[in-house]
C-alpha positions as CSV (number, residue, x, y, z in Angstrom):
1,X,-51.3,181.3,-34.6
2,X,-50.0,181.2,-37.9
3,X,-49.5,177.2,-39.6
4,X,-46.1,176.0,-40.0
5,X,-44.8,176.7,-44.0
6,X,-45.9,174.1,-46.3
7,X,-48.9,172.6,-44.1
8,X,-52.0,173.0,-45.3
9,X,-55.3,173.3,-43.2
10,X,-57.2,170.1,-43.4
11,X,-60.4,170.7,-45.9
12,X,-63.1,167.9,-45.2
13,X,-64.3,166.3,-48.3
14,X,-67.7,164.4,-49.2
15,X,-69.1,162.7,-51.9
16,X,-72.9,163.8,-53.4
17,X,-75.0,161.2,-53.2
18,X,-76.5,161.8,-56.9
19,X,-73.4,162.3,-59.0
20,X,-70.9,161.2,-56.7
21,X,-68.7,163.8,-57.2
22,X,-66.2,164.4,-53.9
23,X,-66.1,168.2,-53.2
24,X,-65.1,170.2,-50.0
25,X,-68.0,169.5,-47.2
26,X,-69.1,173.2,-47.3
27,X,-69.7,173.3,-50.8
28,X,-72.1,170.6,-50.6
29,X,-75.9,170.8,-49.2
30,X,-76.9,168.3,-46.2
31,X,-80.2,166.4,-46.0
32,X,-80.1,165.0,-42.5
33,X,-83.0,162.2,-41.3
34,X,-83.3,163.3,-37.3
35,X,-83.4,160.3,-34.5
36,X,-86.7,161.1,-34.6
37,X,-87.3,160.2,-38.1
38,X,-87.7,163.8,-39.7
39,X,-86.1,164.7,-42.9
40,X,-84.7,167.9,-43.4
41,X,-82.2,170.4,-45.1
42,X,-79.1,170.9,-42.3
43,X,-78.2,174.2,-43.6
44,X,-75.2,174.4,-41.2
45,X,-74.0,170.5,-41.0
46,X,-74.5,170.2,-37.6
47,X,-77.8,168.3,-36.3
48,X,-77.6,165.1,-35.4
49,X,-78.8,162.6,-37.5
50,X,-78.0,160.4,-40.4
51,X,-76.8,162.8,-43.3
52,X,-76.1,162.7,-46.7
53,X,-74.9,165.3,-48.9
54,X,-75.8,166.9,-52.5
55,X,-74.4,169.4,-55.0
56,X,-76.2,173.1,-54.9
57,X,-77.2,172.7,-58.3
58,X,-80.8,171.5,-59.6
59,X,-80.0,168.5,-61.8
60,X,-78.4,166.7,-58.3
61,X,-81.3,166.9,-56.3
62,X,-83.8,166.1,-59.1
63,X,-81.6,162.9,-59.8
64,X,-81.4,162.0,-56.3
65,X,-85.4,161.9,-55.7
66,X,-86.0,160.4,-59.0
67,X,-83.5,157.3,-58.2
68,X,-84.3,157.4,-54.5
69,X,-80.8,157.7,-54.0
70,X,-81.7,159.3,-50.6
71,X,-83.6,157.0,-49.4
72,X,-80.8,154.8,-49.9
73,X,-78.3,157.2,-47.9
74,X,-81.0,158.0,-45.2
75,X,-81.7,154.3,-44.8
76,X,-85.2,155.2,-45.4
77,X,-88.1,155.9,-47.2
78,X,-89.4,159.5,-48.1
79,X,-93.0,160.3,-47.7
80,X,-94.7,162.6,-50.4
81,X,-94.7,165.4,-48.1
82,X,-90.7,165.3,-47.6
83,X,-90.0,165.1,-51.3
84,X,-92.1,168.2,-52.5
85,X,-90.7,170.5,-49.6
86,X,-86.9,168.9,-51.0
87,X,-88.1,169.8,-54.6
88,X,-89.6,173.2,-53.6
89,X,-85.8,173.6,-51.9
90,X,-84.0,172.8,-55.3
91,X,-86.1,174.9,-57.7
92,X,-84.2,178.1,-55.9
93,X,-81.3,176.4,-57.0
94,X,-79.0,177.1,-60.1
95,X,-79.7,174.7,-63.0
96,X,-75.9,173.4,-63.1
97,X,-72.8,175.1,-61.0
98,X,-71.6,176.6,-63.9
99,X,-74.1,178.6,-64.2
100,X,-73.5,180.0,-60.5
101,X,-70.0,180.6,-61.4
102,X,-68.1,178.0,-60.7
């Protein structure tokens, strides 16, 4: 069913946790902390948990861990284990987004 002219579809926004920068939820990378405690990389946004969002780009993440700004948004502290496998995650990422193309 086609939108009525001049409405837009409703594109949810969040805010990255290490540069606060707000940018359309999909374009953004969640870290989730499960009720059981476990932190992980939600690749589709959907587990349940307490999330919190970064930028696909290297220079977030590594800001992030260094500042412990995730521990802040989990409400929680990351053990060693949880910060190398989060590390080993963003050195498959792009350096900056403009490198990626955007």
């Amino acid at each position: 069913m086609a939108q009525p002219s001049g409405r837009r579809k409703h594109i949810p926004q969040r805010t990255c946790v290490a540069c606060r920068t707000v940018r359309p939820k999909r374009q953004l990378i969640r870290i989730v902390r499960t009720p059981e405690g476990e932190v992980r990389i939600d690749d589709r946004g959907k587990q349940s948990g307490r999330g919190a969002y970064l930028c696909a780009q290297r220079v977030c993440w590594e800001e992030a861990l260094k500042r412990h700004r995730l521990d802040a948004a989990l409400r929680g502290t990351l053990d060693e284990a949880t910060i190398e496998t989060l590390r080993a995650y963003a050195q498959s990422l792009p350096e900056r987004l403009e490198e990626a193309g955007e």
